[in-house]
N, CA, C and O atoms as a Tripos MOL2 file, in Angstrom:
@<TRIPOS>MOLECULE
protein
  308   307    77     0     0
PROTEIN
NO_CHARGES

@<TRIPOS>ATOM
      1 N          88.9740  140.6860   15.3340 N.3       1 UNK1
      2 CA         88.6690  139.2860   15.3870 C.3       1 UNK1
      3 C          87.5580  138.9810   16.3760 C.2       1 UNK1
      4 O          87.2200  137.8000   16.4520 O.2       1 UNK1
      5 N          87.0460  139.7170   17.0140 N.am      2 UNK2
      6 CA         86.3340  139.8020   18.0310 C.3       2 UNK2
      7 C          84.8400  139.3500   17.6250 C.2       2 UNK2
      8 O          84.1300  138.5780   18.2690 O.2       2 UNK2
      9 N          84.5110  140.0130   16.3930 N.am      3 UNK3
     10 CA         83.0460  140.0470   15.9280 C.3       3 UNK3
     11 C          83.0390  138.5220   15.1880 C.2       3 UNK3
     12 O          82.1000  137.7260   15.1800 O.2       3 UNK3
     13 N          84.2750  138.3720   14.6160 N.am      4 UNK4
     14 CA         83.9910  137.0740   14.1910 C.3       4 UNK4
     15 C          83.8940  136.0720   14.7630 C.2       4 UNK4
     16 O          83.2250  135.1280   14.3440 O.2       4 UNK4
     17 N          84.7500  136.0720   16.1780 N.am      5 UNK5
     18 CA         84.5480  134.9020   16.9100 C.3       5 UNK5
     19 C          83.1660  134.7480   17.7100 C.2       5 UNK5
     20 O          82.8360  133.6170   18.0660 O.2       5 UNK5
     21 N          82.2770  135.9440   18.0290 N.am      6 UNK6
     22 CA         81.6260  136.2260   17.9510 C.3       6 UNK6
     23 C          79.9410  135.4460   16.9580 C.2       6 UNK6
     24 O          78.9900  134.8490   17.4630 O.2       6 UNK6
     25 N          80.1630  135.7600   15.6400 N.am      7 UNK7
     26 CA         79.4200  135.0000   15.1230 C.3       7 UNK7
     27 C          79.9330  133.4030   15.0030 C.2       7 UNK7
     28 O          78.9960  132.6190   14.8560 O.2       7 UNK7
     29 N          80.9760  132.9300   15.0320 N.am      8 UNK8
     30 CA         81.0460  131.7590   15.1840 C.3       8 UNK8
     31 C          80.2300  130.6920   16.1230 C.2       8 UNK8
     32 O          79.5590  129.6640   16.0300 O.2       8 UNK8
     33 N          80.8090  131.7600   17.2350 N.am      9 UNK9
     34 CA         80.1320  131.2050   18.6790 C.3       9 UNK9
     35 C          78.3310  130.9660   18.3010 C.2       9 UNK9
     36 O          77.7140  129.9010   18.2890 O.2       9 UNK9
     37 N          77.8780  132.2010   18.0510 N.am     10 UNK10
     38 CA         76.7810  132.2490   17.4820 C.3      10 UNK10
     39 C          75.9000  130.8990   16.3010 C.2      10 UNK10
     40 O          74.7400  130.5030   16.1800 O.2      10 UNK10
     41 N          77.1480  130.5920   15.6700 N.am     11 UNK11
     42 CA         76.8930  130.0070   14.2730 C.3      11 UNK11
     43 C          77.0320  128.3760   14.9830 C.2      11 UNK11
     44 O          76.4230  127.3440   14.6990 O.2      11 UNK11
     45 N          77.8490  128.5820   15.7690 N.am     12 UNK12
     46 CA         77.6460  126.8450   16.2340 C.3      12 UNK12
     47 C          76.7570  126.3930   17.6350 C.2      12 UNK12
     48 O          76.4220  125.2890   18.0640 O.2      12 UNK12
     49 N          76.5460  127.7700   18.1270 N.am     13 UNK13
     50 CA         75.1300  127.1840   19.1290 C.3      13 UNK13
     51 C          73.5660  126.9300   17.9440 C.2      13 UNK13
     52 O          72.6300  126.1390   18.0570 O.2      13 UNK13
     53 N          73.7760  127.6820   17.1770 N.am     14 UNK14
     54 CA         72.3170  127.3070   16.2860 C.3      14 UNK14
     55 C          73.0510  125.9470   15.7570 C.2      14 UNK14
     56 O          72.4930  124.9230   16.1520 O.2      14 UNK14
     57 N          73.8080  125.8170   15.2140 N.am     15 UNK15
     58 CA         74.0390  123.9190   14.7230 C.3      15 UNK15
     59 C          73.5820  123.1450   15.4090 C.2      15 UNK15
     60 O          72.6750  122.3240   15.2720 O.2      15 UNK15
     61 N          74.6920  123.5900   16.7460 N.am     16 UNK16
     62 CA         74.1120  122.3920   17.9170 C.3      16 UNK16
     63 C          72.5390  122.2540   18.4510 C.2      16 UNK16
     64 O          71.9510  121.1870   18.6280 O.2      16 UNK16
     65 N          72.1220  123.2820   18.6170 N.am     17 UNK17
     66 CA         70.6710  123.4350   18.6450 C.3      17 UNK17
     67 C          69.2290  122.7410   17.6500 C.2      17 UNK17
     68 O          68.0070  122.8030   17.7760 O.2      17 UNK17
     69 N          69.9930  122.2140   16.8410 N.am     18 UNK18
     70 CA         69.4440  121.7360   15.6240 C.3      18 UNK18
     71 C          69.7740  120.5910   15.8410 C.2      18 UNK18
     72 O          68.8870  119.7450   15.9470 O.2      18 UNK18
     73 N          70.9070  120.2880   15.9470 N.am     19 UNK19
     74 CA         71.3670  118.8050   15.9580 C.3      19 UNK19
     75 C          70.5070  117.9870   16.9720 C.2      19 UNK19
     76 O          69.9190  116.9330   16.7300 O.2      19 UNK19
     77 N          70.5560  118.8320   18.4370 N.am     20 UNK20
     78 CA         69.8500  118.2950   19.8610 C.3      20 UNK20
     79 C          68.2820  118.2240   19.1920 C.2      20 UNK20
     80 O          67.6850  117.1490   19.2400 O.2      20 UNK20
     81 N          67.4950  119.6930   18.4220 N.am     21 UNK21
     82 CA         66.3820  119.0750   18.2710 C.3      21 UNK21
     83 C          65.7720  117.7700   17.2770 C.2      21 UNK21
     84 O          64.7260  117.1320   17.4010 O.2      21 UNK21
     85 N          66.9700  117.6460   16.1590 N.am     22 UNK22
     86 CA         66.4990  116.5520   15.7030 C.3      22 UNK22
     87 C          67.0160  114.9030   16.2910 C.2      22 UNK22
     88 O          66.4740  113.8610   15.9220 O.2      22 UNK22
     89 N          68.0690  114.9780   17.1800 N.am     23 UNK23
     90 CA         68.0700  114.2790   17.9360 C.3      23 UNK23
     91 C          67.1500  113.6910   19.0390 C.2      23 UNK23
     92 O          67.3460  112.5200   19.3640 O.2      23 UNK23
     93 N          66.0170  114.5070   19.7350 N.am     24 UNK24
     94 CA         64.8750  114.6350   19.9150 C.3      24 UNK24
     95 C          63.8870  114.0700   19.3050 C.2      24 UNK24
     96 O          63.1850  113.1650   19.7550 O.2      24 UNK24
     97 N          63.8040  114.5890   18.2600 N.am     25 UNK25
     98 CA         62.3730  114.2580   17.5590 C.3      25 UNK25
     99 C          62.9240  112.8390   17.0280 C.2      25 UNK25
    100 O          62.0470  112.1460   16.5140 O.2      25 UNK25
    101 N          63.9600  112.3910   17.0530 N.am     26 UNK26
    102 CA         64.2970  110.6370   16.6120 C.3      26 UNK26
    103 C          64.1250  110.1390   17.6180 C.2      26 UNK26
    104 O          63.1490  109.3970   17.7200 O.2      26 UNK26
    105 N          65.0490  110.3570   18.8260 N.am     27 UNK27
    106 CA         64.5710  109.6340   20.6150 C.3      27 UNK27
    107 C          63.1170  109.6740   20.6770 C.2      27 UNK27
    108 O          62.8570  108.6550   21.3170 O.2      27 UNK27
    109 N          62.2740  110.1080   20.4600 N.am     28 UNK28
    110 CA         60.6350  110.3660   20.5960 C.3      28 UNK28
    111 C          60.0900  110.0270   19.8530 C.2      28 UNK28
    112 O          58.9630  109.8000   20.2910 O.2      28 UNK28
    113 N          60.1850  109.7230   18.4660 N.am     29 UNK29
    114 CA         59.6850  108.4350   17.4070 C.3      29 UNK29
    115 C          60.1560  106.9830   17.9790 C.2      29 UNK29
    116 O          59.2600  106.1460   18.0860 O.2      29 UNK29
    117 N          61.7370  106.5290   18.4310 N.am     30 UNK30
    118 CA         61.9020  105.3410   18.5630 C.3      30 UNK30
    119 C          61.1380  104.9280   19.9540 C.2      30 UNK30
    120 O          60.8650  103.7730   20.2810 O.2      30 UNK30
    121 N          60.9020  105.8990   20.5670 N.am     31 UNK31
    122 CA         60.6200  105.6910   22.2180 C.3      31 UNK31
    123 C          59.1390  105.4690   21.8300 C.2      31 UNK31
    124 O          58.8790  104.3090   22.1510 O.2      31 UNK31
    125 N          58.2240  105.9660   21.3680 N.am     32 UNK32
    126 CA         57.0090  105.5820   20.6640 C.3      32 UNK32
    127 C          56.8690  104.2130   20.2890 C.2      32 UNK32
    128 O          56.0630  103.4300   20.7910 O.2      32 UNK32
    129 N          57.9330  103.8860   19.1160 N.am     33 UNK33
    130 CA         57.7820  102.8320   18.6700 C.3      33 UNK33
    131 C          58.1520  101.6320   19.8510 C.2      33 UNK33
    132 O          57.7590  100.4860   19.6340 O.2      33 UNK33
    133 N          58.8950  101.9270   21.0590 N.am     34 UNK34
    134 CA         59.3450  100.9190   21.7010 C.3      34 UNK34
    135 C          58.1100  100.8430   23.2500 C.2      34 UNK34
    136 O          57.9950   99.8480   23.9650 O.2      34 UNK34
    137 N          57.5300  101.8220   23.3870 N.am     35 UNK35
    138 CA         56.6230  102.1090   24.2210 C.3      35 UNK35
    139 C          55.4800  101.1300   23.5750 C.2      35 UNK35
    140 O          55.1950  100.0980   24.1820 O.2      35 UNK35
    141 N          54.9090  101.4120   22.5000 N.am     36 UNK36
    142 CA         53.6610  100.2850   21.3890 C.3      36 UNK36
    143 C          53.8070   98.8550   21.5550 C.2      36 UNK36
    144 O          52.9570   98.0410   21.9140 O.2      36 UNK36
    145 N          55.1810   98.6530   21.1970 N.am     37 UNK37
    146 CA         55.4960   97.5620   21.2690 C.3      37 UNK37
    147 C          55.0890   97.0380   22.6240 C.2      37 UNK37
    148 O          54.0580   96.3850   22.7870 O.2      37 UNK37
    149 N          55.8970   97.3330   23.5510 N.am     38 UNK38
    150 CA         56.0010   96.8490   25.1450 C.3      38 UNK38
    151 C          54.2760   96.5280   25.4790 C.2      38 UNK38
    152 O          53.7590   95.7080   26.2390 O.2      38 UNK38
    153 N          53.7090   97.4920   24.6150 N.am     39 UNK39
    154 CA         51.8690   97.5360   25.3680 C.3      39 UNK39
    155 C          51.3300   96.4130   24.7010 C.2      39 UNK39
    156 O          50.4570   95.7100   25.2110 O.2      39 UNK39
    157 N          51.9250   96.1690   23.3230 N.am     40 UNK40
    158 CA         51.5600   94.5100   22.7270 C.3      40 UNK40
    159 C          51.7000   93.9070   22.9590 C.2      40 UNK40
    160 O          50.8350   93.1110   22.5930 O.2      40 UNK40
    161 N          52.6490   93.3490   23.6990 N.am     41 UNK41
    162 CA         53.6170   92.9210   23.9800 C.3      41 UNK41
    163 C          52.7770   92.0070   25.4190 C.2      41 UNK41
    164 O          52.5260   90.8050   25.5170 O.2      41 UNK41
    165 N          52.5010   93.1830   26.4210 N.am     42 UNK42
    166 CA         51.6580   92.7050   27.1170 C.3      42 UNK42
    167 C          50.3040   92.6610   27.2940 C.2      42 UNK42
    168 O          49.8580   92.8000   28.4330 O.2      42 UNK42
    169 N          49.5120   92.4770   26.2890 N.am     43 UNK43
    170 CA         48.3600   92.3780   25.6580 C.3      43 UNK43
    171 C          47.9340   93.3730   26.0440 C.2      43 UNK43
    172 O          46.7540   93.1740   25.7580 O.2      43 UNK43
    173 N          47.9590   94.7620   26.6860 N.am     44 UNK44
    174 CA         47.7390   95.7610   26.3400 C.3      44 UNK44
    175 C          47.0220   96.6960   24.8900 C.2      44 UNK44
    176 O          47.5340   96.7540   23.7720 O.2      44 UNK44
    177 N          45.8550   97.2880   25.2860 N.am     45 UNK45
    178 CA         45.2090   98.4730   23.6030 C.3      45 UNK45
    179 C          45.6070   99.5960   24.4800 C.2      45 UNK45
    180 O          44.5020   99.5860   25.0230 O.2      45 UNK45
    181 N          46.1730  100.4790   25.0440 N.am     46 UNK46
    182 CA         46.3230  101.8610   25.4080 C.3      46 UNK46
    183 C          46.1030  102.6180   23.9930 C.2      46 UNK46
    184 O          46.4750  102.2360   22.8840 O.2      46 UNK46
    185 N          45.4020  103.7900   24.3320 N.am     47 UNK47
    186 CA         45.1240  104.6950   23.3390 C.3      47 UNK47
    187 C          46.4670  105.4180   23.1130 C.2      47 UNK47
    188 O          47.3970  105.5540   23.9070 O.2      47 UNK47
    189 N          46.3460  105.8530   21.8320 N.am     48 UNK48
    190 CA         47.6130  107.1240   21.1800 C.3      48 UNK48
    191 C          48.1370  107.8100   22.1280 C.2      48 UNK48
    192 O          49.2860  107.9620   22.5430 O.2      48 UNK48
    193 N          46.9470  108.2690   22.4590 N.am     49 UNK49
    194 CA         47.3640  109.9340   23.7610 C.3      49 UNK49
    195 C          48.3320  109.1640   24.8720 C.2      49 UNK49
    196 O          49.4370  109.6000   25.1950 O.2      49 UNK49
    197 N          47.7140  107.8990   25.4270 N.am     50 UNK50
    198 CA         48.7300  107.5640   26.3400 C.3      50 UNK50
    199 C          50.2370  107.2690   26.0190 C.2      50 UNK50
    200 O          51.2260  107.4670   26.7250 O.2      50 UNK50
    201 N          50.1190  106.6530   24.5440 N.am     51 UNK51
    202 CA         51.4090  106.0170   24.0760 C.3      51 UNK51
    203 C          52.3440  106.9240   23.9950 C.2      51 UNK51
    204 O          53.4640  106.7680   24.4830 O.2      51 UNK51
    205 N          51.9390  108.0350   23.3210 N.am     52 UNK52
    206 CA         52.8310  109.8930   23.4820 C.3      52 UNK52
    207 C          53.2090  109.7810   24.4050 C.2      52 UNK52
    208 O          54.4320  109.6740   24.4940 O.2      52 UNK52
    209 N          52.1930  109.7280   25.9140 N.am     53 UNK53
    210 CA         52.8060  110.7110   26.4690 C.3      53 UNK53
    211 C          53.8090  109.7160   27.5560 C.2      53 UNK53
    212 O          54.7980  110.1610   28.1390 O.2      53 UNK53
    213 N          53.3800  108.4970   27.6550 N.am     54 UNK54
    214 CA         54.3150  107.3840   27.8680 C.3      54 UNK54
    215 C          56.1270  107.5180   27.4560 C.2      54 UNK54
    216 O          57.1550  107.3510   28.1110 O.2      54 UNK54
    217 N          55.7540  107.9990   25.6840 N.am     55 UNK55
    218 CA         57.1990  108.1340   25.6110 C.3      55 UNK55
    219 C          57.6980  109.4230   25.4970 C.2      55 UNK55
    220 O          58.7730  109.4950   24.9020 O.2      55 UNK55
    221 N          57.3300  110.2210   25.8080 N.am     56 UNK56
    222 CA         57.4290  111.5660   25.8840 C.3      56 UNK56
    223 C          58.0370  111.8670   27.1500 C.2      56 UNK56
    224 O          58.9940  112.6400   27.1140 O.2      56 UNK56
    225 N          57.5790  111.2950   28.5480 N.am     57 UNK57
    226 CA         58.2910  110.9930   29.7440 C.3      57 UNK57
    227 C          59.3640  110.4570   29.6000 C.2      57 UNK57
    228 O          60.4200  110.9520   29.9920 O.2      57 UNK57
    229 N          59.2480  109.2470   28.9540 N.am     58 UNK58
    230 CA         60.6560  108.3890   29.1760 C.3      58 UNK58
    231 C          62.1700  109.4360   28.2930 C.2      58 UNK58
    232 O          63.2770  109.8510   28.6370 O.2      58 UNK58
    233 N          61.4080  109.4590   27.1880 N.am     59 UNK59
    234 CA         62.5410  110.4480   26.2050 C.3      59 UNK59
    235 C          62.7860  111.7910   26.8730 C.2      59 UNK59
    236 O          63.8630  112.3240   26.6050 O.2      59 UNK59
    237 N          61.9100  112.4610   27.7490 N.am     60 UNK60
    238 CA         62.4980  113.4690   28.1890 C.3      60 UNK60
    239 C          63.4030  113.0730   29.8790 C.2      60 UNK60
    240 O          64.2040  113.9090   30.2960 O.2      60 UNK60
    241 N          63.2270  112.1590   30.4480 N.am     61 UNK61
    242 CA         64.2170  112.2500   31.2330 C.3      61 UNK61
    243 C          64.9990  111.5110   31.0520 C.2      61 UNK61
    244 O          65.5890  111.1610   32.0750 O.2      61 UNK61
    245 N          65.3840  110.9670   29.9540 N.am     62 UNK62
    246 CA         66.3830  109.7030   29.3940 C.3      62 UNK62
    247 C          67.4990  111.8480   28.8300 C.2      62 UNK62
    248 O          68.7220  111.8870   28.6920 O.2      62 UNK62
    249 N          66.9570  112.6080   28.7290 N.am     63 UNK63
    250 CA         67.3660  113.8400   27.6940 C.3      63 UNK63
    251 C          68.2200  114.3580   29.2690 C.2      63 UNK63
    252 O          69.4110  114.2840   29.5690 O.2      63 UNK63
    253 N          66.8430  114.9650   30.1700 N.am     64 UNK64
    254 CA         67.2080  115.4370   31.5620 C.3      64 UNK64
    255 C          68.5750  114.7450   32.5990 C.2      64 UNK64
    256 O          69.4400  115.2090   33.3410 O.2      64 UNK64
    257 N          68.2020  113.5630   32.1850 N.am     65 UNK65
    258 CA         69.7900  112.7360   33.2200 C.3      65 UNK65
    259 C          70.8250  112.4420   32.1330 C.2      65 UNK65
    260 O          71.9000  111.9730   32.5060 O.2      65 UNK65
    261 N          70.5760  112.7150   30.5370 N.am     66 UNK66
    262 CA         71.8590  112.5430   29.8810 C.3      66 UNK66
    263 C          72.9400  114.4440   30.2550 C.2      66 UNK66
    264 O          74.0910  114.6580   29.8740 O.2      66 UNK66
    265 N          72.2030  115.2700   30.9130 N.am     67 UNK67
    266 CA         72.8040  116.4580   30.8410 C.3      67 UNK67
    267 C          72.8150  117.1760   32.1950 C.2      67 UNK67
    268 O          73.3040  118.2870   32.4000 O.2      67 UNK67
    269 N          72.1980  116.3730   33.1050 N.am     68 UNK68
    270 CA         72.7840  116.5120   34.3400 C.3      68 UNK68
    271 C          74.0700  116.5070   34.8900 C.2      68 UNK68
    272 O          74.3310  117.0720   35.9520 O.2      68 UNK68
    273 N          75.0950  115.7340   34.0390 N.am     69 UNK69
    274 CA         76.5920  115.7650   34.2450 C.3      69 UNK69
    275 C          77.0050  116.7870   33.9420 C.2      69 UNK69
    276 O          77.9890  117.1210   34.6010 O.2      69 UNK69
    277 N          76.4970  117.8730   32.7760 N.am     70 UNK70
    278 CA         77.7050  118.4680   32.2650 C.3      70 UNK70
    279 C          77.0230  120.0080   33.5710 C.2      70 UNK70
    280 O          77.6890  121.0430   33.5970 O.2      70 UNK70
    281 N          75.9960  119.9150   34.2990 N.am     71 UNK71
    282 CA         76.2020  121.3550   34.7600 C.3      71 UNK71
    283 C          76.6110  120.9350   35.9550 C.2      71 UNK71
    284 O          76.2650  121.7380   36.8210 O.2      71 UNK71
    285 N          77.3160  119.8430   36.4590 N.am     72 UNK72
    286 CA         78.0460  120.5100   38.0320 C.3      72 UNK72
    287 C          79.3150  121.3710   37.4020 C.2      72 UNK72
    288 O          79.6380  121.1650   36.2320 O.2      72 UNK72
    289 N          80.0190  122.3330   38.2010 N.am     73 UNK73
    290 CA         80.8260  123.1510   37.8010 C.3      73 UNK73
    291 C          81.9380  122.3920   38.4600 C.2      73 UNK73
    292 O          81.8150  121.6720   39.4510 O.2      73 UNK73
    293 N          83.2860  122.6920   37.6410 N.am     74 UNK74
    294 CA         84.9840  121.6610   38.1870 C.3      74 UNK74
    295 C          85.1780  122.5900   39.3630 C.2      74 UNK74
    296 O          84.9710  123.7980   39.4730 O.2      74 UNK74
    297 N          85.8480  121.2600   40.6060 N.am     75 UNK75
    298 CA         86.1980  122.1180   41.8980 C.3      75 UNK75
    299 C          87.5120  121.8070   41.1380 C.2      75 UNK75
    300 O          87.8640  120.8870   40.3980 O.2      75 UNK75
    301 N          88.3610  123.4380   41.8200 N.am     76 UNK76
    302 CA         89.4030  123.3320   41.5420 C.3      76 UNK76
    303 C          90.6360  123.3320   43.1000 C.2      76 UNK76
    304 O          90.6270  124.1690   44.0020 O.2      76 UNK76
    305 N          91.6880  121.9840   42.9600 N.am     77 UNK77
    306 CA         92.2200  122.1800   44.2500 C.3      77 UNK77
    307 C          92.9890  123.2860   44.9910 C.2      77 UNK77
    308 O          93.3160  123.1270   46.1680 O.2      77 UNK77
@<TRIPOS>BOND
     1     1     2 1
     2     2     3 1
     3     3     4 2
     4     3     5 am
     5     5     6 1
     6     6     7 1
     7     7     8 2
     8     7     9 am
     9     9    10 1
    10    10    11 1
    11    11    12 2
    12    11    13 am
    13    13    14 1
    14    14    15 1
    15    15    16 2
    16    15    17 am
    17    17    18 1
    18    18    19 1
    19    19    20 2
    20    19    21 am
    21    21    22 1
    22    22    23 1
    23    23    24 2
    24    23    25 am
    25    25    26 1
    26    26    27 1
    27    27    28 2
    28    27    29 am
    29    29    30 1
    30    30    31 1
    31    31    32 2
    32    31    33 am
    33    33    34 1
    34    34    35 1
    35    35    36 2
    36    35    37 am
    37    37    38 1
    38    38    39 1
    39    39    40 2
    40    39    41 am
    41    41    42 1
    42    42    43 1
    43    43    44 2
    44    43    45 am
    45    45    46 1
    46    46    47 1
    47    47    48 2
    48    47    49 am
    49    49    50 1
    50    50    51 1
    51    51    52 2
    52    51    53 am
    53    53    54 1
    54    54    55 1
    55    55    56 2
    56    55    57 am
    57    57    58 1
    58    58    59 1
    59    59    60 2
    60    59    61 am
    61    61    62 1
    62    62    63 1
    63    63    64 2
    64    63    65 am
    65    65    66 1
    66    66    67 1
    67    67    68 2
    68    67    69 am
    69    69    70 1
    70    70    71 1
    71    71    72 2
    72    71    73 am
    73    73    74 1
    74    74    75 1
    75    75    76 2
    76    75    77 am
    77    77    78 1
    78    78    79 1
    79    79    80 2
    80    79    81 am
    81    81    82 1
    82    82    83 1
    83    83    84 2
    84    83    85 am
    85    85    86 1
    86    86    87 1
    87    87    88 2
    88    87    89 am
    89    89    90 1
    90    90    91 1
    91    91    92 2
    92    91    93 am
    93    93    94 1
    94    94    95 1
    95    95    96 2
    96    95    97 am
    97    97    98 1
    98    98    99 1
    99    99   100 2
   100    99   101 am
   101   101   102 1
   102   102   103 1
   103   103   104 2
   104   103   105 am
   105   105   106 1
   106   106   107 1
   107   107   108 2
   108   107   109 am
   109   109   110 1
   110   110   111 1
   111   111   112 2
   112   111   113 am
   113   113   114 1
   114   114   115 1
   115   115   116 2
   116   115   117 am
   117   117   118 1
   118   118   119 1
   119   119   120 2
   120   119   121 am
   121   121   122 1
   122   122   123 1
   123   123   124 2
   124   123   125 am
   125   125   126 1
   126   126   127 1
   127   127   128 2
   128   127   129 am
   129   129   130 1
   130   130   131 1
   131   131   132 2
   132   131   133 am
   133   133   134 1
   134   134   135 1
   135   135   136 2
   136   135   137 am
   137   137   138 1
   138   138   139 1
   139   139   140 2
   140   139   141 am
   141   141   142 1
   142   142   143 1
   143   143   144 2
   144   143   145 am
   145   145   146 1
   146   146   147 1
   147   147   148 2
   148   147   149 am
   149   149   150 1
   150   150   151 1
   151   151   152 2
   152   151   153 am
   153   153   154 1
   154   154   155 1
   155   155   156 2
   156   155   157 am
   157   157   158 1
   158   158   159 1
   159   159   160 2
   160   159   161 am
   161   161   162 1
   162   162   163 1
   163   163   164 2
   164   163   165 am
   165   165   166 1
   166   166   167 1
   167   167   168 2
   168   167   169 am
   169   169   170 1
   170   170   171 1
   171   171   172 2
   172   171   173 am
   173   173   174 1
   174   174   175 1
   175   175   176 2
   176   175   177 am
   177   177   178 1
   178   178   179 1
   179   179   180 2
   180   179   181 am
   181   181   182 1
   182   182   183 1
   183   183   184 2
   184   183   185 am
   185   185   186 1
   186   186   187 1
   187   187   188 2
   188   187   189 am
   189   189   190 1
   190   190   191 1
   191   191   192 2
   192   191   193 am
   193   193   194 1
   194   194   195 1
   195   195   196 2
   196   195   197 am
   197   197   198 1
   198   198   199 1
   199   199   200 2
   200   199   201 am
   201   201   202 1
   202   202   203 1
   203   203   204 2
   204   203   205 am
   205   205   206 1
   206   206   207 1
   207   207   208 2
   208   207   209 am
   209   209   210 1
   210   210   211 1
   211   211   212 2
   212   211   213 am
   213   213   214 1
   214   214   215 1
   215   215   216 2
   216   215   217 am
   217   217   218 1
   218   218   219 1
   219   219   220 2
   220   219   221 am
   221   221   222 1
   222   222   223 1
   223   223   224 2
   224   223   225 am
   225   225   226 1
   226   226   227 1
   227   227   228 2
   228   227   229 am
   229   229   230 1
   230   230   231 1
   231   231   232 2
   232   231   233 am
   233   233   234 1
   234   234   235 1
   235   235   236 2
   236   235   237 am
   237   237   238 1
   238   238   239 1
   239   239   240 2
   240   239   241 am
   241   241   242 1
   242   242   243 1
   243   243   244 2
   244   243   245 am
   245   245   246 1
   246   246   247 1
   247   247   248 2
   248   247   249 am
   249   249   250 1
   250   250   251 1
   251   251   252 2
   252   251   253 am
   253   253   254 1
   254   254   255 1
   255   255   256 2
   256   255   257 am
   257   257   258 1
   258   258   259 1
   259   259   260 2
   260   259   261 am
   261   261   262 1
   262   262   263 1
   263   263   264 2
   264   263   265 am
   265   265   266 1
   266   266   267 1
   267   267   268 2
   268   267   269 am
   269   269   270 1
   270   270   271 1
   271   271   272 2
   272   271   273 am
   273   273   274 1
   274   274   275 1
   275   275   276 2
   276   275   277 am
   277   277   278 1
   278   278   279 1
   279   279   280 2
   280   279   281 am
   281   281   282 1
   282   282   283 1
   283   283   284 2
   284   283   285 am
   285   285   286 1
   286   286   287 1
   287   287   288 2
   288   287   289 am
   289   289   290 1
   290   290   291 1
   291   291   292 2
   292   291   293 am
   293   293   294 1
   294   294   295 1
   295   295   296 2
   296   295   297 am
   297   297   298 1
   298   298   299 1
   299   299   300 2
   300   299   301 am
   301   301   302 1
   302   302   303 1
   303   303   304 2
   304   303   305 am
   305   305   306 1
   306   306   307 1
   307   307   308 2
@<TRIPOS>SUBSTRUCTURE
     1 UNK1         2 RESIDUE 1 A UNK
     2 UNK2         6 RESIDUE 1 A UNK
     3 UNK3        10 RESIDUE 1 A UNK
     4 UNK4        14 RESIDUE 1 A UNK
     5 UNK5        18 RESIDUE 1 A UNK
     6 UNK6        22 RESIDUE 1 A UNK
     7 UNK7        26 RESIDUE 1 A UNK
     8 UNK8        30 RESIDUE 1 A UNK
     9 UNK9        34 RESIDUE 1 A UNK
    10 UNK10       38 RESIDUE 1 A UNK
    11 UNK11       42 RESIDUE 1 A UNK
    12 UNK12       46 RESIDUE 1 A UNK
    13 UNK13       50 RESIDUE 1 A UNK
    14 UNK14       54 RESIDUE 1 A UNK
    15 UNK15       58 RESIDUE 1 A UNK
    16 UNK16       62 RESIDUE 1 A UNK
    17 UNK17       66 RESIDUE 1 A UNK
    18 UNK18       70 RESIDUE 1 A UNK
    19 UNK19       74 RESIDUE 1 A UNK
    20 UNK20       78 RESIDUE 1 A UNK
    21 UNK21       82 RESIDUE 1 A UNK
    22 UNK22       86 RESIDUE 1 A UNK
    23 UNK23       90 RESIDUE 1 A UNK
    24 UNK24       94 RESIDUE 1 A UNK
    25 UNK25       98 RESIDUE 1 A UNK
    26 UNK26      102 RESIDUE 1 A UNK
    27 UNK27      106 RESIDUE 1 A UNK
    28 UNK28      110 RESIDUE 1 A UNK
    29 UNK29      114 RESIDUE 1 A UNK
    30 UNK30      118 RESIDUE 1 A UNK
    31 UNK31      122 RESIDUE 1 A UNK
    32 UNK32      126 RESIDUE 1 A UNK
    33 UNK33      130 RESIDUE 1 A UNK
    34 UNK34      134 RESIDUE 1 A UNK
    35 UNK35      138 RESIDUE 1 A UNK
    36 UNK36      142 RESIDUE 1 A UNK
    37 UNK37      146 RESIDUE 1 A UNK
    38 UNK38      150 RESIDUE 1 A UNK
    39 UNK39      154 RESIDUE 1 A UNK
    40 UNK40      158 RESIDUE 1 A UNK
    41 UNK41      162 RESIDUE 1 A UNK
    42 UNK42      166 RESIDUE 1 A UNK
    43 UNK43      170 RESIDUE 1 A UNK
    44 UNK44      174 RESIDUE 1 A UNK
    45 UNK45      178 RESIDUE 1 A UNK
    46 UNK46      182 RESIDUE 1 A UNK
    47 UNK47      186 RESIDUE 1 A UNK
    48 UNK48      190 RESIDUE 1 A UNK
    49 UNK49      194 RESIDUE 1 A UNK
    50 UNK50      198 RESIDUE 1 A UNK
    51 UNK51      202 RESIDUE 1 A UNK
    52 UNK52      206 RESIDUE 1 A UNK
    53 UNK53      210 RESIDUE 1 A UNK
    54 UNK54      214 RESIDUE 1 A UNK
    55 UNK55      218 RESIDUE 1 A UNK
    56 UNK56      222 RESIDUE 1 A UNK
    57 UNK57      226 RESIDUE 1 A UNK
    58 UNK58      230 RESIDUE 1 A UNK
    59 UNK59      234 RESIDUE 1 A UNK
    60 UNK60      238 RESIDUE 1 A UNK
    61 UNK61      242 RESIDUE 1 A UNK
    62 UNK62      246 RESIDUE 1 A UNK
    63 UNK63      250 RESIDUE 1 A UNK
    64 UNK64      254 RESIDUE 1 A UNK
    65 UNK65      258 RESIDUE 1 A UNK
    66 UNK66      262 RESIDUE 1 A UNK
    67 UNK67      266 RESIDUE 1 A UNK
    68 UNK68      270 RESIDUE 1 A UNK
    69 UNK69      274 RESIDUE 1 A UNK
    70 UNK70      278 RESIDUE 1 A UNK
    71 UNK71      282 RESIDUE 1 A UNK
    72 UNK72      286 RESIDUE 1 A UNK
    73 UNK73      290 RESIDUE 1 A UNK
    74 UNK74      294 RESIDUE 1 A UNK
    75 UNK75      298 RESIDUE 1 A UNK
    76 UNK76      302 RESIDUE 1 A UNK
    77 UNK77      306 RESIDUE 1 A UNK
């Protein structure tokens, strides 16, 4: 049973891995679209390149502080 649990383990880090990257690439389209907006918004023209990378920051540490919780390790008493 070893090998199978084995590929399981295997078989559901590639799911999850998939799931997180297309979870990604949606946080980073809407963050785009909400970054554009905000620059219209305040009569702002920023070019493309900035608007990327505008939300490219925000979506990656909106990613970075959603997973900062799970690596402290449990103290145990």
């Amino acid at each position: 049973m070893g090998i199978l649990d084995a590929f399981g383990s295997i078989a559901s880090a590639l799911v999850g891995g998939i799931v997180m990257l297309a979870f990604v690439i949606l946080s980073l389209f809407v963050t785009v679209f909400v970054v554009d907006v905000a620059a219209s918004i305040a009569g702002l023209n920023p070019d493309d390149g900035f608007v990327t990378l505008g939300a490219t920051i925000l979506a990656g540490s909106a990613i970075l502080a959603g997973g900062v919780g799970f690596a402290t390790p449990e103290v145990s008493p």
